[in-house]
N, C-alpha and C positions, 0 to 999 in steps of 0.2 A: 445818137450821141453827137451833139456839137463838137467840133474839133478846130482848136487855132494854129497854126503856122508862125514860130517866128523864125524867117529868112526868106524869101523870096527871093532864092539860086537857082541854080541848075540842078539841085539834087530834091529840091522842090516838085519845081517842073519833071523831072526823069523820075522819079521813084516814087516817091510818098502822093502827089496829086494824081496819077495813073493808077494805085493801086487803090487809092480810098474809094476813087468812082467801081474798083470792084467789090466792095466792101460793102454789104447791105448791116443796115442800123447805123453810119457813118456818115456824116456829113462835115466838110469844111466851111464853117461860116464866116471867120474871119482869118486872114493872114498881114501878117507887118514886115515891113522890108525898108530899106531906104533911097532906092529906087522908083519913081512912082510909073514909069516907062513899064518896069517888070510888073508890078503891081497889075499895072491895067492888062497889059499882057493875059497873066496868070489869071486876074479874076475872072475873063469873057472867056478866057478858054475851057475853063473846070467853075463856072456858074459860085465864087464866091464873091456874096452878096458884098461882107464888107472889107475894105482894103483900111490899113494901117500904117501911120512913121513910125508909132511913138510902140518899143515893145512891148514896155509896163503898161501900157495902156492898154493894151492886149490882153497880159498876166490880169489884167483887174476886170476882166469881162466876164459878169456872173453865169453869162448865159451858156460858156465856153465851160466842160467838162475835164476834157483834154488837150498839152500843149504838147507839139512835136517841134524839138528842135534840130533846128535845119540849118544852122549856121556854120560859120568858120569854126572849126575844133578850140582854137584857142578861149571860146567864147560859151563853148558847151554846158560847161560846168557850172558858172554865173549865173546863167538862165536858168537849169533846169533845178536850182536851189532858189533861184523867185519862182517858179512855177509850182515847187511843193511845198513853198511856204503859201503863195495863195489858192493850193488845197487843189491842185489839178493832178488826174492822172499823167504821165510823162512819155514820150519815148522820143529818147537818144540818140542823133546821130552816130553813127560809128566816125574817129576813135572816142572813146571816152574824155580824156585829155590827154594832157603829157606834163603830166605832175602830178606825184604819190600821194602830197596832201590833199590838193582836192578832189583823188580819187577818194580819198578816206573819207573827208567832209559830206562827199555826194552819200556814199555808201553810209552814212549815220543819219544824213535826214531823210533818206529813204526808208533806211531801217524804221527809224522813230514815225513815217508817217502812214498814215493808212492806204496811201494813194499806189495805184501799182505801176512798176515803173520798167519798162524794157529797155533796154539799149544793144543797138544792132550792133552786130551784125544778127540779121534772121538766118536759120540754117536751112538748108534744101532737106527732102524728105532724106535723100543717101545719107546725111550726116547722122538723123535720128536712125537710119535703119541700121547703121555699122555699127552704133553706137549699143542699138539693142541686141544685135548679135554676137558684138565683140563679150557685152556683159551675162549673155547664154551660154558662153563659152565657143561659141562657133570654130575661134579660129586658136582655141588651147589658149596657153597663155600668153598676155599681149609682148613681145619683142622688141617691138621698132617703129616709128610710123613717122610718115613725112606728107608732108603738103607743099606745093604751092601755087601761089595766087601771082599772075603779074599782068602788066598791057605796058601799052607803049608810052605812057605818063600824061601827065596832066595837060598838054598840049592839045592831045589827041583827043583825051576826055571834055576840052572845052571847046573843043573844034565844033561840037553838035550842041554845047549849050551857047553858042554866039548863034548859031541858025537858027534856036529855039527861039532867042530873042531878038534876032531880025542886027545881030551888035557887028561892030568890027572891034572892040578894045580886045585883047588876047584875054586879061583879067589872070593872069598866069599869080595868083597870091602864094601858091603853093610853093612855088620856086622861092621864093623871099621867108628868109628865117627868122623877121622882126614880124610877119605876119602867121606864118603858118606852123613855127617854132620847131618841128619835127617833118623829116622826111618819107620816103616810101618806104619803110619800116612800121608806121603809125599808118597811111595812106591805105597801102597795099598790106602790107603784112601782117593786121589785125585781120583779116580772113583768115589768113592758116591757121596765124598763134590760134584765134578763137574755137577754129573748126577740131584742130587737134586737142583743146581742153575739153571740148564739149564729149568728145569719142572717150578719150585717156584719163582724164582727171587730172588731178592737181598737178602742178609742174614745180619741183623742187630747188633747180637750181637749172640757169643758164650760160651757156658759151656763145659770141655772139662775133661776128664779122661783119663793116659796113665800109662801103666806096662808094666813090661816085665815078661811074665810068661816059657819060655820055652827057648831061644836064645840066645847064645854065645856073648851076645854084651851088653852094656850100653845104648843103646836107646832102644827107646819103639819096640816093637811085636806086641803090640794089643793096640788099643784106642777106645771110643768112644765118638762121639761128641753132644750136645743139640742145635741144630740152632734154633734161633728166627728169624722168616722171616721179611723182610718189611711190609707183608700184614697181621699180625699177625700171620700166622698158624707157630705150631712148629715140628720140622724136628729132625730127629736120622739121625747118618753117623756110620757104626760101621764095623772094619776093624781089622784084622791082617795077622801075618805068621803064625799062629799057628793055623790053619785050614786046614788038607789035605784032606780032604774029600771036601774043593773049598765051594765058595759061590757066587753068584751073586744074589742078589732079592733086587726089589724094589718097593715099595707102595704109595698110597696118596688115602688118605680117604677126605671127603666135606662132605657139608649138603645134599647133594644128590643123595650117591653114592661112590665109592671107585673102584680104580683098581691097578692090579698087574701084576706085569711081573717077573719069566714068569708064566702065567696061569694056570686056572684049566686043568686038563688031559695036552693032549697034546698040549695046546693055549700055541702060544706067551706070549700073556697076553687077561685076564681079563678083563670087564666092568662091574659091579656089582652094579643094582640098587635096592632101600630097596625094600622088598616084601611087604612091610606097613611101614608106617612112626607112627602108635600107636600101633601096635603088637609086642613083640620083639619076639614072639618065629615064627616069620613069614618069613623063609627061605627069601636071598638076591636072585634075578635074574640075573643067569650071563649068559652074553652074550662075546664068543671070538670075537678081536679086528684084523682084518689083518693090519697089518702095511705097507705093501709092498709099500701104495700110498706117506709113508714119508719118504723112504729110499735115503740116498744119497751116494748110494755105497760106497768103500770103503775109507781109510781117503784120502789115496796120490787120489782117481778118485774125491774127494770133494775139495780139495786143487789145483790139476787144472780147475775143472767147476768155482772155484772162480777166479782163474786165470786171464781163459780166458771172464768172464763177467763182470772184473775190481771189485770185489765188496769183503766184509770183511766175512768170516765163522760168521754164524749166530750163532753159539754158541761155538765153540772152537776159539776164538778171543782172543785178548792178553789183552783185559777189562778182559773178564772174568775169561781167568788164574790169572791175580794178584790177582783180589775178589780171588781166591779159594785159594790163597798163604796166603795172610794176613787171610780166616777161618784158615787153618791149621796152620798158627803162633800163631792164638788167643787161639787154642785149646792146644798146647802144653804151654804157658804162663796160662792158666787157669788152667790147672793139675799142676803147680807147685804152683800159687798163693791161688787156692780154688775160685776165683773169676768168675765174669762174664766180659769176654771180647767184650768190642764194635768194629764193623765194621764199616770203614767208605771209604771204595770204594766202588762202584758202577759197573754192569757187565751192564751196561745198553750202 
């Protein structure tokens, strides 16, 4: 499967061309950027053949199957509505955008086209396996659950993509709100929100808290969010830049149990059933979870197994990006207003 590239970034270079060389039936034959410095860069390093300015010129390459965009968020959405109009499979930078209508837009020509379309975030095996446990009943009925994702901010993140490209400009767009339009909310916090829809389901309605405590910019740093699920249990999403010492953890507790990723000692993750249900001082049983039997390797190897078996990513689908667009809309409206913001898409 020919595969094109519009952006020729850092998340180019760091993610999507590192995984496609593990991707067998996969090949990148053309990528467009407006750099011609990264261009050259990027094509001697991962063997594509041809480099592009022009991105429609790209979008119109019969020979190209699939477009993966790779670009600034603000710009996601534009693209990847000329890529299914000229009839290419798609996959999505993570965040989707940061505006309701043209999550809507996207989500209707995807609907209407045949083309299959993922948008990241990919999930780790832990997220499918809590996911299929939580829905076995493992851990009784679901309670509560929280996530979250953060690092030290976009500094740090492009600290290794100036080394990637041999650069000194810092390239810091994130910081600027006429480029990057939303903060480390959209950034960083479209991992939890996404990971905790993916576990939970639909999220009903949000509370939402944003600062900025540390960052050279007008948007938020750090947030966090209160989900109200569909099925009642309520959910934390809690994210910023201003964490160098990195975070990834995720939980959900039930009437029968609770688990966490990643685990006691050296576990993946956790399964944790009560040691008594009338003793409290009665140590929980934890038992490590292999997850290996839900893993769907990596994104681009999940993006062509959908491909090729005609059918929609079971949890990075363009339902469920827009649900995680409209949480993080409701949560930045809800730190401004004090309010409780209702949801009303559905990732179903």
């Amino acid at each position: 499967m020919n595969i094109g590239i519009i952006g020729a970034g850092g998340i180019a270079n760091k993610l999507h061309l590192p995984q496609i060389v593990e991707t067998d039936g996969m090949k990148v034959t053309h990528i467009a950027g407006t750099q011609e410095f990264r261009l050259k860069i990027l094509a001697e390093r991962f063997d594509i053949p041809h480099t592009l300015n022009d991105y429609d010129a790209l979008l119109n390459e019969d020979s190209i199957e699939g477009i993966i965009i790779a670009l600034p968020h603000p710009l996601h959405v534009p693209f990847g509505l000329k890529a299914l109009a000229a009839g290419k499979h798609v996959l999505m930078q993570k965040p989707l955008c940061a505006d309701l209508k043209e999550a809507n837009a996207f989500v209707e020509a995807a609907t209407a086209s045949d083309r299959i379309v993922m948008c990241l975030p990919h999930f780790a095996p832990e997220i499918y396996k809590t996911r299929e446990l939580v829905q076995a009943g493992k851990i009784g009925k679901p309670s509560g659950a929280h996530c979250r994702t953060s690092h030290g901010g976009p500094e740090v993140y492009y600290a290794e993509i100036r080394d990637a490209f041999n650069e000194t400009d810092e390239g810091l767009w994130f910081f600027e709100a006429g480029q990057a339009a939303v903060g480390a909310l959209f950034d960083m916090g479209v991992y939890a929100v996404a990971s905790l829809v993916a576990v939970m389901g639909r999220v009903q309605s949000v509370m939402g808290q944003i600062t900025t405590i540390d960052k050279p910019t007008t948007l938020e740093d750090s947030a966090t969010l209160i989900l109200h699920f569909a099925s009642g249990a309520i959910g934390t999403a809690e994210t910023g830049w201003c964490d160098p010492a990195r975070t990834w953890q995720f939980r959900v507790h039930g009437t029968a149990g609770k688990i966490e990723i990643p685990g006691a000692g050296a576990a993946a993750m956790t399964h944790y059933e009560p040691g008594s249900y009338t003793r409290e001082d009665t140590p929980a049983i934890p038992t490590a979870i292999d997850a290996a039997d839900a893993d769907r390797g990596n994104a681009h190897q999940h993006w062509l197994q959908c491909i090729r078996e005609n059918r929609s990513p079971e949890s990075s689908h363009v339902r469920a990006a827009r649900h995680v667009t409209e949480i993080l809309l409701a949560g930045l409206e809800s730190s401004r207003t004090g309010q409780r913001v209702a949801i009303h898409s559905d990732p179903a």
